[in-house]
C-alpha positions as CSV (number, residue, x, y, z in Angstrom):
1,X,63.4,-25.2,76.0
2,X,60.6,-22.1,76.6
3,X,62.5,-18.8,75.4
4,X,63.7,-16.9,78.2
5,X,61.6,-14.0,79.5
6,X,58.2,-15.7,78.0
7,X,55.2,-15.8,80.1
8,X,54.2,-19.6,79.4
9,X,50.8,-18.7,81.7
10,X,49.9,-15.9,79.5
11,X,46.3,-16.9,78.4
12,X,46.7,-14.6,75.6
13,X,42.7,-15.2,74.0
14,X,41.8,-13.6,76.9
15,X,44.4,-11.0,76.8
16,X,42.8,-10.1,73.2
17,X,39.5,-9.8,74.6
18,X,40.4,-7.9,77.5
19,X,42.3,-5.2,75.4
20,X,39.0,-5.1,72.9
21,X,36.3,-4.5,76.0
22,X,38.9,-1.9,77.1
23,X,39.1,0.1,73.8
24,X,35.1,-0.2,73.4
25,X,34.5,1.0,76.7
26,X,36.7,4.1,75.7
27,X,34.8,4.7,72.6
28,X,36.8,4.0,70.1
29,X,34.3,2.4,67.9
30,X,36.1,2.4,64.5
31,X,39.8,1.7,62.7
32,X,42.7,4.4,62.2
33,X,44.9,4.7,59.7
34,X,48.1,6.3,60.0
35,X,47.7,8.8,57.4
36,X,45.7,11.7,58.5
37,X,41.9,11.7,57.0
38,X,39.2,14.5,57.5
39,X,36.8,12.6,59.2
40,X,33.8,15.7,59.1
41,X,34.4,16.2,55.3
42,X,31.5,15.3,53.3
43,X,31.8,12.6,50.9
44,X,31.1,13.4,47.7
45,X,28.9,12.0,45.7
46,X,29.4,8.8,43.5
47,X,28.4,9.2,39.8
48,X,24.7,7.8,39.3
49,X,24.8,4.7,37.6
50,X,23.4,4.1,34.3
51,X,20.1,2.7,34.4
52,X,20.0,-0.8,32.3
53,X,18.3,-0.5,29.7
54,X,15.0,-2.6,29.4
55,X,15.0,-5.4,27.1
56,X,13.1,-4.9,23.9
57,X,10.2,-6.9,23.8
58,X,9.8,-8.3,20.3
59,X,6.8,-9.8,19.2
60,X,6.8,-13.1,17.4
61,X,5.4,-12.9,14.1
62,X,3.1,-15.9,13.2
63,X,4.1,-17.7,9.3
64,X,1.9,-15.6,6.9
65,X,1.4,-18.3,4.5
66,X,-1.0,-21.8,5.3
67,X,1.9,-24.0,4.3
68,X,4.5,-22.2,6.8
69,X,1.7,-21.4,9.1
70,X,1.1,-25.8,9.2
71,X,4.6,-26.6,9.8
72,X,5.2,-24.1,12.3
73,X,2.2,-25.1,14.6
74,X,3.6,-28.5,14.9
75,X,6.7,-27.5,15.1
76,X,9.3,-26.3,18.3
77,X,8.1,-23.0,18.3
78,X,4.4,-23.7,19.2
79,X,3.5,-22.9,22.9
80,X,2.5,-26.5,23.6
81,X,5.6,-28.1,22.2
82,X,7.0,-29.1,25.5
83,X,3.9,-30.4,26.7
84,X,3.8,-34.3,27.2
85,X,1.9,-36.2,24.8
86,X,1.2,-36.8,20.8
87,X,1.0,-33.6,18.5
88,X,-2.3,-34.2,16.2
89,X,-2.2,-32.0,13.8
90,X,-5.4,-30.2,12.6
91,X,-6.7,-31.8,9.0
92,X,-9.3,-31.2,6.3
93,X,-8.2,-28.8,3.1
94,X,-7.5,-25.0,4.1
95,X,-10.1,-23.5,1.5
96,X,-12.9,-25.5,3.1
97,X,-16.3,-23.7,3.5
98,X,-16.8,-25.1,7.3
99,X,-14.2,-25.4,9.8
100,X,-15.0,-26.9,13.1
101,X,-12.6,-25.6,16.1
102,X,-12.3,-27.7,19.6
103,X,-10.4,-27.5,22.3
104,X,-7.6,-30.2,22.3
105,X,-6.8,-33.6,21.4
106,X,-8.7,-36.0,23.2
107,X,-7.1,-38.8,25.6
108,X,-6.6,-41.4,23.5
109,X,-6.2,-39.5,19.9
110,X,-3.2,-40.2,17.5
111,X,-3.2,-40.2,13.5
112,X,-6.4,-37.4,14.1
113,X,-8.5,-35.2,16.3
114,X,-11.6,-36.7,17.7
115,X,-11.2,-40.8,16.5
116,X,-12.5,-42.7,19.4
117,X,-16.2,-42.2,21.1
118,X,-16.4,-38.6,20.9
119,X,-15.5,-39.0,17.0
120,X,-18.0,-41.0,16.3
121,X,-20.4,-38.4,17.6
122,X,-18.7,-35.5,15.6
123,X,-19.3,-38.0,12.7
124,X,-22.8,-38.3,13.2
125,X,-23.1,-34.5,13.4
126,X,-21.6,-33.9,10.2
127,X,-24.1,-36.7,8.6
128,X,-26.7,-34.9,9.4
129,X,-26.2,-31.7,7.6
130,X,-24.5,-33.6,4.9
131,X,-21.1,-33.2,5.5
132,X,-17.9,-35.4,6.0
133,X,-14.3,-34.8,7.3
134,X,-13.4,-35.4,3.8
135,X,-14.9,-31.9,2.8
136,X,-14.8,-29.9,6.3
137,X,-11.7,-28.9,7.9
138,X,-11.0,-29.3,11.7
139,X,-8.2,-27.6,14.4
140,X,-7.9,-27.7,17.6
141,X,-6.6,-24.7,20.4
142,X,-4.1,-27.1,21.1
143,X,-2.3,-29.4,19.2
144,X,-1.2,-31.5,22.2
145,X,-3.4,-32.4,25.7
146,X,-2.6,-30.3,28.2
147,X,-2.4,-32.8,31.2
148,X,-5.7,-31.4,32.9
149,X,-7.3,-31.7,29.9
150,X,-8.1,-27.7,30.3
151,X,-6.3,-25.2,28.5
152,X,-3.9,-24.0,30.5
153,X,-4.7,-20.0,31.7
154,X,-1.2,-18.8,31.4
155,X,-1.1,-19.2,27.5
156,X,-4.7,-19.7,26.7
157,X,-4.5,-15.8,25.4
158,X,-1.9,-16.9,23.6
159,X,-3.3,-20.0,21.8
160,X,-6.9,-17.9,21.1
161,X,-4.5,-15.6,19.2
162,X,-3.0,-18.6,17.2
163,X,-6.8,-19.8,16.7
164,X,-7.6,-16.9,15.0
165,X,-4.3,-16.5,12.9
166,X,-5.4,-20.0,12.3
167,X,-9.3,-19.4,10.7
168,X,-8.4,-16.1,8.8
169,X,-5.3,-18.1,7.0
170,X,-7.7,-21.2,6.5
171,X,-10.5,-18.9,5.3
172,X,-13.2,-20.9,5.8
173,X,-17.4,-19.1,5.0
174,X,-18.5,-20.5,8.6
175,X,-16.7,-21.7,12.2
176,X,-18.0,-23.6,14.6
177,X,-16.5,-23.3,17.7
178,X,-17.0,-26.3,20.0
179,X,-17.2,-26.3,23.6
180,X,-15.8,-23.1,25.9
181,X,-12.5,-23.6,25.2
182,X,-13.2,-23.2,21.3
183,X,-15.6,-19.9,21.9
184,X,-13.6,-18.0,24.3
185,X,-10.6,-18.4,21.9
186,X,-12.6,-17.2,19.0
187,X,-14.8,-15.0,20.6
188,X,-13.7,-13.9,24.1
189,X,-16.5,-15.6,26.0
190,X,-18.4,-19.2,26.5
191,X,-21.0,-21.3,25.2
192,X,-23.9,-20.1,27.4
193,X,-23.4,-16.4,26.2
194,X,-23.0,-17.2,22.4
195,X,-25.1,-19.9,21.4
196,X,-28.2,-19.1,19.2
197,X,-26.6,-16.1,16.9
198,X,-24.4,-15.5,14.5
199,X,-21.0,-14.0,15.2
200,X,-18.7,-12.0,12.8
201,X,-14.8,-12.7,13.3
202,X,-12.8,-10.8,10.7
203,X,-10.1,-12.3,8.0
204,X,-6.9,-10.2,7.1
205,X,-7.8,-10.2,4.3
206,X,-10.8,-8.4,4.7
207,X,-13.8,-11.2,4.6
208,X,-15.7,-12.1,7.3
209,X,-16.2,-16.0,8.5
210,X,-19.4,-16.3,10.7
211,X,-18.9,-18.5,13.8
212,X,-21.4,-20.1,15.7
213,X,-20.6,-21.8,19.0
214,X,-22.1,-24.9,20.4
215,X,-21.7,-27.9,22.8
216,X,-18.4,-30.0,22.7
217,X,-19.5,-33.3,21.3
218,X,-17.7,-34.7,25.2
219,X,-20.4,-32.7,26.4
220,X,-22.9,-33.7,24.7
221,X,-22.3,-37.8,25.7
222,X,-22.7,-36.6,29.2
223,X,-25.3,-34.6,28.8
224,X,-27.4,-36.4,26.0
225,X,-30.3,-33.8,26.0
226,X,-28.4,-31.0,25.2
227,X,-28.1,-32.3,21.8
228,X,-31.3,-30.4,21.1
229,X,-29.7,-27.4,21.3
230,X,-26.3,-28.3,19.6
231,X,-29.0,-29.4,16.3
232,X,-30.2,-26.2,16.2
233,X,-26.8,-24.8,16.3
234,X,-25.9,-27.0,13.3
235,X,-29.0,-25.6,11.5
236,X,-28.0,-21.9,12.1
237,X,-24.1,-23.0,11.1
238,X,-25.7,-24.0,7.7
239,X,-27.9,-21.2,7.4
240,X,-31.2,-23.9,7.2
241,X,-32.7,-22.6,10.9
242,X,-36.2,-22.2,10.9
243,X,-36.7,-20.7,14.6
């Protein structure tokens, strides 16, 4: 039974609303408590925060030694470590006289850098000035393919910074630096603009290797008469050119 006294036609949602546009249209705009509150006082001012304090940047210290420096490039630290694909690890003894630097694996390299096509080529260059892998030593930028087959831009500062660490621990007399990739780490620019000269890059332990840059042997089965030039650049890497 409705209580007694009840309005049971009361729509009271629209009561609500009523009372609100009333009170709006008479100002009032904000709450009230019951206490009394001085509403022209100025607040006062809250305490400046703390500013957080930036996180120290430290910078990671690459193995000093060739045997730490070997195990750590193939290892979970290296920039490329996440990147699909085999890690090929670069080969040849550390004190040898010649070290040849390219880019990155190529497609279908496992045990070693450079075994298909392409290492056939690289085989036939070292023939010719009397050389083998047996007494050279090889690297790479990368020790896995990036999936463009381009070194990737975002760490390629880093990876030319490795490269280096890389020749001054090898110590090697002479560096040849194959294809873009291999000369900008090295030397901060590409083929075109280095070929034809000697170019000091300095050990830590204050020897100088002298690094000559020249076609990537991939380059050169596309482009068949540029191995002209890259001869000449394996006569000034052995110090026999006669130009």
């Amino acid at each position: 039974m409705p209580a007694m006294g009840a309005d049971q036609n009361l729509d009271w949602a629209a009561a609500a609303a009523s009372a609100l546009d009333w009170w709006q249209d008479a100002g009032v705009d904000v709450l009230v408590e019951d206490e009394r509150f001085d509403w022209l006082a100025v607040p006062a001012a809250r305490p400046a925060a703390a500013p957080a304090a930036a996180p120290v940047a430290v910078p990671e210290v690459l193995p000093d030694t060739w045997e730490a420096f070997a195990a750590w490039r193939i290892g979970d630290a290296a920039p490329e470590a996440r990147w699909g694909g085999v890690t090929v690890a670069a080969s040849g003894a550390p004190g040898a006289d010649l070290l040849f630097l390219v880019d990155c694996p190529e497609r279908g390299d496992r045990e070693a850098l450079m075994e298909g096509e392409v290492g056939r080529l690289f085989d036939r260059m070292l023939a010719a000035i009397g050389r083998t892998r047996a007494d050279v030593a090889l690297a790479a930028v990368c020790t896995r393919r990036p999936t463009t087959g381009r070194v990737p831009r975002e760490v390629e500062a880093r990876l030319g910074e490795i490269a280096r660490h890389h020749v001054a621990l090898a110590g090697p007399t002479r560096v040849l630096a194959m294809g873009d990739a291999a000369t900008r780490a090295l030397l901060a620019t590409n083929v075109a603009e280095a070929r034809g000269r000697l170019h000091g890059l300095n050990h830590k332990n204050a020897t100088i290797a002298q690094v000559v840059a020249t076609h990537h042997p991939r380059f050169l089965l596309d482009r068949p008469a540029a191995k002209a030039e890259a001869w000449k650049d394996l006569l000034l890497l052995t110090g026999t050119d006669r130009s």
